[in-house]
N, C-alpha and C positions, 0 to 999 in steps of 0.2 A: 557844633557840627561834628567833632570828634568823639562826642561823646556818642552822639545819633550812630556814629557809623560802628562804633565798637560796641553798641549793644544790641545791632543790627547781624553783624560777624559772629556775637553770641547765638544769638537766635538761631542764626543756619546751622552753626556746629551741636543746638538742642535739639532742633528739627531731626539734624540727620542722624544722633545717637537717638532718638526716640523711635525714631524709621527703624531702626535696624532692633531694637530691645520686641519694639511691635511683631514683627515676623519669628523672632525670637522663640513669644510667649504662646506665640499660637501654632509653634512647629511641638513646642514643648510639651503643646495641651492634645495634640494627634498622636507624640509618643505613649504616653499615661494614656486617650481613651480609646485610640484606635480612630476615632473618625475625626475627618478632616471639618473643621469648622469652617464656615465662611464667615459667620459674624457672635457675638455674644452680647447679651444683653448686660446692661448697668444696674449697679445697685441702687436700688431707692434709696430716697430722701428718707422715708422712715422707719431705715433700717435699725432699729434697739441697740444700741451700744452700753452694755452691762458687764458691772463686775463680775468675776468668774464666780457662780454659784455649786458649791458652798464657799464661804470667803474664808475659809483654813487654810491657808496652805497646806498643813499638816495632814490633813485629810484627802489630798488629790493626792500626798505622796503615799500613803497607806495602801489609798486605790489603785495605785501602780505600782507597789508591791505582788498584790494580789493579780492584777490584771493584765498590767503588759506583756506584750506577748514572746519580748524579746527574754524576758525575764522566767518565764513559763517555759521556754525551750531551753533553756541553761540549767534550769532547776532539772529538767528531763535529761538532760546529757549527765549530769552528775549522779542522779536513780541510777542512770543504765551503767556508770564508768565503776560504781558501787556494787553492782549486781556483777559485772568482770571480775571485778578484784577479787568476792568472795570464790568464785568460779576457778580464777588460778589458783586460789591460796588451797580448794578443794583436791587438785593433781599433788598437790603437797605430802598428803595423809597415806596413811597405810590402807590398803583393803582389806576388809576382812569377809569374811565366804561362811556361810554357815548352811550347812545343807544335810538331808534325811533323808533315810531310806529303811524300806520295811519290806520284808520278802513272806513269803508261806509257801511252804513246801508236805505233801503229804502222798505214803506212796499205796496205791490202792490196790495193790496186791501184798500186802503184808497184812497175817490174821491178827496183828493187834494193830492198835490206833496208830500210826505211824506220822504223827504231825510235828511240824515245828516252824516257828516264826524266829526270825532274825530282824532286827533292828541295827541299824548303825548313824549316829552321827557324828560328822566330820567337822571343825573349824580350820579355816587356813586364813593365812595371812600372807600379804605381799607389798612390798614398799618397791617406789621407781625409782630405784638404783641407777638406771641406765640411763633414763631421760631425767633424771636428777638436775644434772645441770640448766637444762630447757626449760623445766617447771621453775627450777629459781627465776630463769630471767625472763619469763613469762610472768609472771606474779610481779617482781621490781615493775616491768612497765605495765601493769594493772595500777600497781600501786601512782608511779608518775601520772598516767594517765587520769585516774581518780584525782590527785590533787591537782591536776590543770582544769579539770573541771570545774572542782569547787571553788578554784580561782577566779575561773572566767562566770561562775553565777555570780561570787562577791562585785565581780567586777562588772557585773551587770545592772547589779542593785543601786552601785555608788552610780554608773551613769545615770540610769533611769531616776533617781532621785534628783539627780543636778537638774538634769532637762524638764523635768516637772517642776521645782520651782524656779527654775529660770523664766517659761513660759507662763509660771501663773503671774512670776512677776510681771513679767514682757504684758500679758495683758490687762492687768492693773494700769500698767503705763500708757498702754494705749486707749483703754477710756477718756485718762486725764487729756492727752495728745489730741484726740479728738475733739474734745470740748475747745482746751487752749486753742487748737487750727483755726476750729467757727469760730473765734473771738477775734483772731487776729483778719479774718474777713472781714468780717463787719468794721473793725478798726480801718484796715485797709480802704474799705469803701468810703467806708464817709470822710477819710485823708485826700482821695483820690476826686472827691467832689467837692473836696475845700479848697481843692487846687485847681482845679477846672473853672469853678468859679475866680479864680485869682486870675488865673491866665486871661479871661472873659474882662475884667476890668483895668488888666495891665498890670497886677502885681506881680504875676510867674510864667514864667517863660513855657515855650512845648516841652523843652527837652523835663523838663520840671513834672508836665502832664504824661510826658510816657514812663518816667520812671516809676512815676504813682502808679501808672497801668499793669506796669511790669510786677511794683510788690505786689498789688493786687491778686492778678493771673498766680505768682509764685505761690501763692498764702492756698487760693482755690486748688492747687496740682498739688501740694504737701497735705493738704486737707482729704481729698478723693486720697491720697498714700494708706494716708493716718487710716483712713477707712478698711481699706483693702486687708490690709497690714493689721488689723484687729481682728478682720475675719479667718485670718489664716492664721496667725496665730492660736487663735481661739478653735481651731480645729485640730492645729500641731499639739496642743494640749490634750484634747482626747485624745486622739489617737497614743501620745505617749500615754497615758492612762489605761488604755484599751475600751471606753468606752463610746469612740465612735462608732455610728453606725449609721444605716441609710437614712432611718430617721431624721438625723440631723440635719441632713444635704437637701434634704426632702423641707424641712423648715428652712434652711437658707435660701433655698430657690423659689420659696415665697416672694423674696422679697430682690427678686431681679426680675427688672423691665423690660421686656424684649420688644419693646415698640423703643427705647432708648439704644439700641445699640451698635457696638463696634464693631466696624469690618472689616476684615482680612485685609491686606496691602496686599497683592501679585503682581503690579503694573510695574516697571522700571520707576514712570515720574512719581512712584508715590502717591499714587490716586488706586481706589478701591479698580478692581476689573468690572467691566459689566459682562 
């Protein structure tokens, strides 16, 4: 009887953190789209659970080299902090002026030919003496500013390569995850009708019969996780990549059932509104 009522105490304290994760997910999903969902559909039964193709690792991190986009705008801050630096270290230099000039002169009242051409050119030269010191320390923080740059691409690189094989592991693990989960259903079930039937003949008590219900139910809620948990990882992968795109979203939502789905909580009791 103790046992009944403390796996009963469980349940409301699952119930009410699920209540509350529920309203959560769906305030979450109005931030990101903008529209208020009332319900969302389930993913099917024969949603494809596959390893990540290509199966390199090496290769998704290549691709995110090249691709991500975090990586791409680092690489651009370091071009432009490069293209400053030469820019101060240019106030640095002397100027130099080179200029020409050609004059004609002829006077037309003299009885002989009275012409003459002048030519002159000028070089000068001028160094910033005065803003001398400015230019120095305008150039030093070109130069700082260039190397925090070049920092923060190195330092983009080494992320974005951790999170790419993290995630390709992450979803390697979650194909195996997925399978092991259906297994341990099926194990589940047919545990849970070997006991059913025992109870039916007097060899195992209820509390014996809910507890089998209970792994049951657990094994089915970590199995729909396992799922979930594949498709989003399996996205957080492109996108660290860069090669998400609508396409992809546009295939996933193939394979969600909108004649299966979940609806918003509004009510106080925890029941959908009408």
């Amino acid at each position: 009887m103790l046992d009944a009522t403390a796996s009963y105490d469980l349940a409301v304290v699952d119930t009410l953190s699920a209540r509350s994760n529920h309203g959560i997910f769906f305030e979450s999903l109005r931030t990101v789209t903008g529209v208020d969902y009332s319900e969302l559909g389930k993913l099917q039964d024969d949603l494809p659970i596959e390893s990540p193709e290509p199966a390199d690792e090496e290769e998704w991190v290549r691709a995110a080299m090249t691709g991500n986009p975090q990586i791409q705008s680092a690489k651009a801050n370091w071009d432009a902090a490069k293209d400053a630096r030469k820019a101060s270290l240019s106030y640095l230099l002397p100027t130099v002026r080179l200029s020409a000039s050609q004059s004609y002169r002829e006077d037309p009242l003299s009885v002989f030919t009275d012409q003459s051409t002048t030519t002159s050119v000028s070089v000068s030269a001028s160094m910033p003496l005065f803003n001398g010191g400015r230019n120095i320390s305008q150039a030093r923080t070109s130069a700082w500013q260039q190397e925090r740059a070049k920092q923060q691409y190195i330092q983009s690189q080494l992320t974005v390569a951790r999170d790419t094989r993290n995630l390709f592991r992450l979803v390697q693990r979650d194909v195996d995850r997925v399978s092991a989960r259906y297994k341990s259903i099926q194990s589940s079930q047919a545990a849970l009708e070997a006991t059913q039937t025992g109870y039916e003949v007097g060899t195992r008590n209820i509390v014996e019969v809910l507890l089998a219900q209970q792994r049951l139910y657990s094994n089915v809620l970590a199995y729909a996780t396992s799922r979930y948990t594949y498709v989003l990882n399996g996205l957080r992968l492109k996108q660290t990549v860069g090669s998400l795109s609508a396409e992809d979203l546009q295939q996933l939502n193939q394979f969600i059932d909108p004649s299966d789905a979940v609806t918003k909580i509004t009510s106080a009791s925890g029941r959908p509104s009408n």
